[in-house]
VEXDO-466265 format. One record per residue (C-alpha): residue in three letters; y, x, z. Coordinates in steps of 0.1 Angstrom, whole numbers, plus 5000, padded with zeros to 4 digits. Example, Ala and Ser with C-alpha at 12.3 -4.5 7.8 and 13.67 -1.06 7.14 Angstrom:
res; c2; c1; c3
ala; 4955; 5123; 5078
ser; 4989; 5137; 5071
//
This chain:
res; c2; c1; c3
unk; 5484; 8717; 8414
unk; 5476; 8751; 8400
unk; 5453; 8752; 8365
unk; 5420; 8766; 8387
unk; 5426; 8738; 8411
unk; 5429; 8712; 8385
unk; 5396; 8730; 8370
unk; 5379; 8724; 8404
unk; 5389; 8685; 8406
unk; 5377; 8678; 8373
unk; 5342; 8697; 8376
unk; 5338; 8674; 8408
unk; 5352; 8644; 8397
unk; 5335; 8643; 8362
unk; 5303; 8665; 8378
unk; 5305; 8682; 8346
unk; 5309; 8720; 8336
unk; 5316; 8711; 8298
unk; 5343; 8714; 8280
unk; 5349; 8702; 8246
unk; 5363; 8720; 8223
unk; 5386; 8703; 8197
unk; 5386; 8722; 8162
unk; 5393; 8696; 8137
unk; 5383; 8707; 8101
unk; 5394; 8674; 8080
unk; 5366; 8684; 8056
unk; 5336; 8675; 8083
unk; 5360; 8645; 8093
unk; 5338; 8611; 8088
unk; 5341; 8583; 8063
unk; 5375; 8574; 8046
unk; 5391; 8607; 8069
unk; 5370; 8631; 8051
unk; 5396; 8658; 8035
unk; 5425; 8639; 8050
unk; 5446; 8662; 8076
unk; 5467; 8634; 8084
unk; 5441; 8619; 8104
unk; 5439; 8654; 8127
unk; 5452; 8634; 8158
unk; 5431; 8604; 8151
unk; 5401; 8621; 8151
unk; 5405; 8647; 8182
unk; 5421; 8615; 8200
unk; 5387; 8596; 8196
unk; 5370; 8623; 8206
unk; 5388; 8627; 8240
unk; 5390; 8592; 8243
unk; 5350; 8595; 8244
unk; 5343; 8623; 8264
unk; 5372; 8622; 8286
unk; 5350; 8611; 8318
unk; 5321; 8636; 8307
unk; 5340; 8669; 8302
unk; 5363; 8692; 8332
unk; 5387; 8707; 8301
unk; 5396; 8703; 8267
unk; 5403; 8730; 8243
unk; 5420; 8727; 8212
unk; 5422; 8757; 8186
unk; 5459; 8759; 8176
unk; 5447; 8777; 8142
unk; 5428; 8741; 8132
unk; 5461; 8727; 8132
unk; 5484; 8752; 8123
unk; 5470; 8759; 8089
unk; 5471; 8722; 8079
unk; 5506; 8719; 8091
unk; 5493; 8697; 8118
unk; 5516; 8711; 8147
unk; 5534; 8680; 8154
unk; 5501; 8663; 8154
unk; 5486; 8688; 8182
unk; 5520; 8678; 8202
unk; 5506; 8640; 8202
unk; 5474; 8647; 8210
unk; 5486; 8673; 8238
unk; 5507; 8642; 8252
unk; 5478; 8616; 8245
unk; 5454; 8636; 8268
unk; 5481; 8641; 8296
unk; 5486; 8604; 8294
unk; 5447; 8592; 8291
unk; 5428; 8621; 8313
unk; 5452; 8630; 8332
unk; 5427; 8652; 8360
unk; 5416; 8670; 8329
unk; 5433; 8705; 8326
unk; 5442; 8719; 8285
unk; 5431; 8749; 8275
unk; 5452; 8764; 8244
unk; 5431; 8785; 8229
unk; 5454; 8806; 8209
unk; 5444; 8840; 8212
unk; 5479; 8856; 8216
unk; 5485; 8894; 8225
unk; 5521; 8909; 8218
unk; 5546; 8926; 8233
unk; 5580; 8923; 8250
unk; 5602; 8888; 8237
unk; 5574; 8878; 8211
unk; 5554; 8874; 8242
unk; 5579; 8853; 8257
unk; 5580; 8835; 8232
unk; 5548; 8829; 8227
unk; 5546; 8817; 8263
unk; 5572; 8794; 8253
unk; 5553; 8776; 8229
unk; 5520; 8771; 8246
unk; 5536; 8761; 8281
unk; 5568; 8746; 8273
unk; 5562; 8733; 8238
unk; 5524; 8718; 8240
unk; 5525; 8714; 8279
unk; 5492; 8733; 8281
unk; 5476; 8741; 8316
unk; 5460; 8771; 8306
unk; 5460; 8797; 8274
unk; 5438; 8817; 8261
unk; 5450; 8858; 8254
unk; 5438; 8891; 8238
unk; 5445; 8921; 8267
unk; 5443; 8950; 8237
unk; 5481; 8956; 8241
unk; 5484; 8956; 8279
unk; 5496; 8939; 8311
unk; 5532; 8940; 8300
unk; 5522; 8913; 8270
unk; 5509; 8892; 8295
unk; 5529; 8895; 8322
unk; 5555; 8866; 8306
unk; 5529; 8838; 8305
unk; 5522; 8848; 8342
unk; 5561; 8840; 8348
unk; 5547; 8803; 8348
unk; 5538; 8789; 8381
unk; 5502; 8774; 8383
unk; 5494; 8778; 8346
unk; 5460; 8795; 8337
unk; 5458; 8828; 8317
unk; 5420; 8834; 8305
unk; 5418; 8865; 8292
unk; 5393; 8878; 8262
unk; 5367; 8902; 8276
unk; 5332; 8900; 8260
unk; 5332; 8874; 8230
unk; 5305; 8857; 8214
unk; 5308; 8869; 8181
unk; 5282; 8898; 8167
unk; 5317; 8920; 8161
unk; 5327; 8915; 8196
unk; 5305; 8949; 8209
unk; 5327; 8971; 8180
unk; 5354; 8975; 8206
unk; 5345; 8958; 8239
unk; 5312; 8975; 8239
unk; 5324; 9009; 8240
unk; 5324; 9029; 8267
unk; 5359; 9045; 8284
unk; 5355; 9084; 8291
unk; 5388; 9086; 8308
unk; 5380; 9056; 8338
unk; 5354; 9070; 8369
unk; 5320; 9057; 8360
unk; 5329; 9050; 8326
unk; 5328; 9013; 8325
unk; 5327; 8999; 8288
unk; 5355; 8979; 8277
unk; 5346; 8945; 8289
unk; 5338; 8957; 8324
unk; 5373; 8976; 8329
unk; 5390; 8941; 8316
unk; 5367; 8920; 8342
unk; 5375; 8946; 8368
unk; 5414; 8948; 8359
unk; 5418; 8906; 8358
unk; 5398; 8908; 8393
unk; 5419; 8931; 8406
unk; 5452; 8940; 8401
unk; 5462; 8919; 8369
unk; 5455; 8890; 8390
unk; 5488; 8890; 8404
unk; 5492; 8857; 8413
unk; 5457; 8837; 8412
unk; 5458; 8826; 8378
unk; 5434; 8849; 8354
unk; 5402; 8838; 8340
unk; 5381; 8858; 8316
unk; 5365; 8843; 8280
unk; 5324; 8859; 8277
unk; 5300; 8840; 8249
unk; 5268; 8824; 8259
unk; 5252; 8850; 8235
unk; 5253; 8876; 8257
unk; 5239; 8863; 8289
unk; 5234; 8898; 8302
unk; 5272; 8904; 8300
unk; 5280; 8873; 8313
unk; 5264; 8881; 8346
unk; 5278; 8916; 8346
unk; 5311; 8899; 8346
unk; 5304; 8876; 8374
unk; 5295; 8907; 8391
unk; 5327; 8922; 8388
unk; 5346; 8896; 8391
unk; 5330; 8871; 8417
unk; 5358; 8847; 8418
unk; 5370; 8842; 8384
unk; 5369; 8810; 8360
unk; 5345; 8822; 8331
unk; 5354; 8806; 8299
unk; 5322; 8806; 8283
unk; 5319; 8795; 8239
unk; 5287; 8795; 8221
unk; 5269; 8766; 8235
unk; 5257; 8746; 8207
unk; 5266; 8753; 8168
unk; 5267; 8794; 8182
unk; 5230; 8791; 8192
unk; 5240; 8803; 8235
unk; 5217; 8790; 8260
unk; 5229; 8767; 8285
unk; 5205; 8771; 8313
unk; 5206; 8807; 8307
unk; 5245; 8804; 8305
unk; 5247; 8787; 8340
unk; 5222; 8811; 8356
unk; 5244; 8842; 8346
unk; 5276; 8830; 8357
unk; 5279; 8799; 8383
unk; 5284; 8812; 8413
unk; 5278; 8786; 8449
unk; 5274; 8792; 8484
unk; 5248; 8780; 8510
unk; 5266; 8746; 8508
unk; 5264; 8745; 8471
unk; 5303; 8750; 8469
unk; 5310; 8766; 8438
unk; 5328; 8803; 8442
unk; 5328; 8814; 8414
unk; 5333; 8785; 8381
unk; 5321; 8783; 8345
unk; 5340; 8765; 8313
unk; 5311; 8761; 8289
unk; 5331; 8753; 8253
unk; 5307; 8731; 8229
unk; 5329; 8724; 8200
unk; 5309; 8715; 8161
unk; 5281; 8705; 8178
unk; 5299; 8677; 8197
unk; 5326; 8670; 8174
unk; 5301; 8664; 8143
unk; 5276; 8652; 8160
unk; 5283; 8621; 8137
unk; 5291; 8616; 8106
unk; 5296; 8578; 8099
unk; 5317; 8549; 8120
unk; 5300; 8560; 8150
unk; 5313; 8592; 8150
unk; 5331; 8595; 8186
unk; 5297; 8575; 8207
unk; 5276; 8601; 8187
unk; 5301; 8630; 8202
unk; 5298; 8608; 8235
unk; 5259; 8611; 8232
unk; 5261; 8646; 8226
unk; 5284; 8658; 8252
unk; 5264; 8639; 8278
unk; 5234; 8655; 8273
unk; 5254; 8691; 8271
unk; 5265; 8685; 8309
unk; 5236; 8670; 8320
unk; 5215; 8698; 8307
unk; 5243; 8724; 8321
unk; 5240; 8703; 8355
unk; 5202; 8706; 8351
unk; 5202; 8741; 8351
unk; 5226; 8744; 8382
//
């Protein structure tokens, strides 16, 4: 099973269009964890262990782990969500973008080393960097196009003289993973609840695509304006064209005591139920 079909079993299965994002900072962790890094795994594992009926993905930030030396740790948990959701697809985020056999590399490591169904990648440098995680049958490949953050409209914002029309940034990269960077089925695109405006410029461009959408919660996006920009269903109500909305702080610190994983329970549930509201 492809990552966008796993995607569509979970959405159904767990009639949720919320994914939790898993960012561990051991400084928010609760109780005797607080400040402890060795207790990375036992945290995020609580936290899927909560939500794992209430979410269609998972997300973990590779940079949370990696700069507390935590690697090995994100290996567990990679293997401890296979084995306790296994109909719910991980999405790497790691932001990667190079060229040639660091690419390769990199490719190696999220889908090889951490068994990830899906990654998350900058296209600045070009279909040739991302080409080698394509090499992977069935895995996902969501591309960055129009981010959440207030910097994000420097570059992607900017309009390209030498295209017809002169499409900004973000449309040519929604347009290009659409079309014919879409080789084999497996593209998705990343555009932050902030910018609901963009977000349904990039469903219009690219009708079909998974939307990977942060900024739900702790960012301040909108969810009911976040699911009116970019789901997509037909007169049956089949959806055509999916959304990913990420909630990370807000569910994983929704607690701060003992309680700490039914309090992220609480709060996921009401995130997909007010996502599902808005449908």
């Amino acid at each position: 099973m492809n990552f966008t079909d796993q995607l569509a079993q979970a959405q159904r299965l767990h009639h949720s269009l919320l994914c939790v994002g898993l960012d561990p900072e051991p400084s928010k962790f609760p109780g005797a964890w607080q400040g402890k890094p060795e207790r990375i795994y036992d945290f995020c594992a609580a936290i899927v262990d909560a939500t794992k009926d209430l979410v269609c993905a998972f997300k973990p930030q590779i940079a949370y782990f990696a700069a507390h030396r935590a690697e090995d740790q994100l290996e567990r948990l990679m293997a401890h969500m296979r084995r306790v959701a296994p109909s719910v697809p991980v999405i790497l985020d790691a932001k990667r973008g190079d060229i040639g056999a660091t690419a390769e590399q990199y490719a190696h490591e999220a889908f090889t080393r951490y068994q990830a169904d899906a990654v998350t990648l900058s296209p600045f440098m070009g279909f040739d960097t991302m080409e080698p995680f394509l090499r992977f049958p069935g895995k996902g490949v969501i591309l960055l196009c129009r981010t959440s953050n207030p910097g994000g409209s420097d570059l992607q914002n900017l309009r390209l003289a030498d295209i017809p029309g002169q499409p900004r940034v973000y449309e040519h990269i929604a347009a290009q993973a659409q079309g014919p960077w879409n080789t084999n089925g497996q593209m998705g695109l990343v555009v932050g609840a902030t910018f609901p405006e963009e977000i349904a410029r990039v469903r219009e461009l690219a009708p079909t695509l998974p939307l990977l959408i942060p900024g739900v919660g702790a960012q301040g996006g909108d969810a009911v304006a976040t699911v009116k920009a970019g789901l997509r269903t037909d007169a049956d109500g089949a959806i055509t064209g999916t959304i990913v909305v990420n909630s990370s702080r807000a569910v994983l610190y929704a607690g701060s005591g003992d309680d700490f994983a039914s309090a992220a329970r609480r709060v996921a549930m009401q995130t997909r139920d007010a996502l599902n509201a808005a449908r």
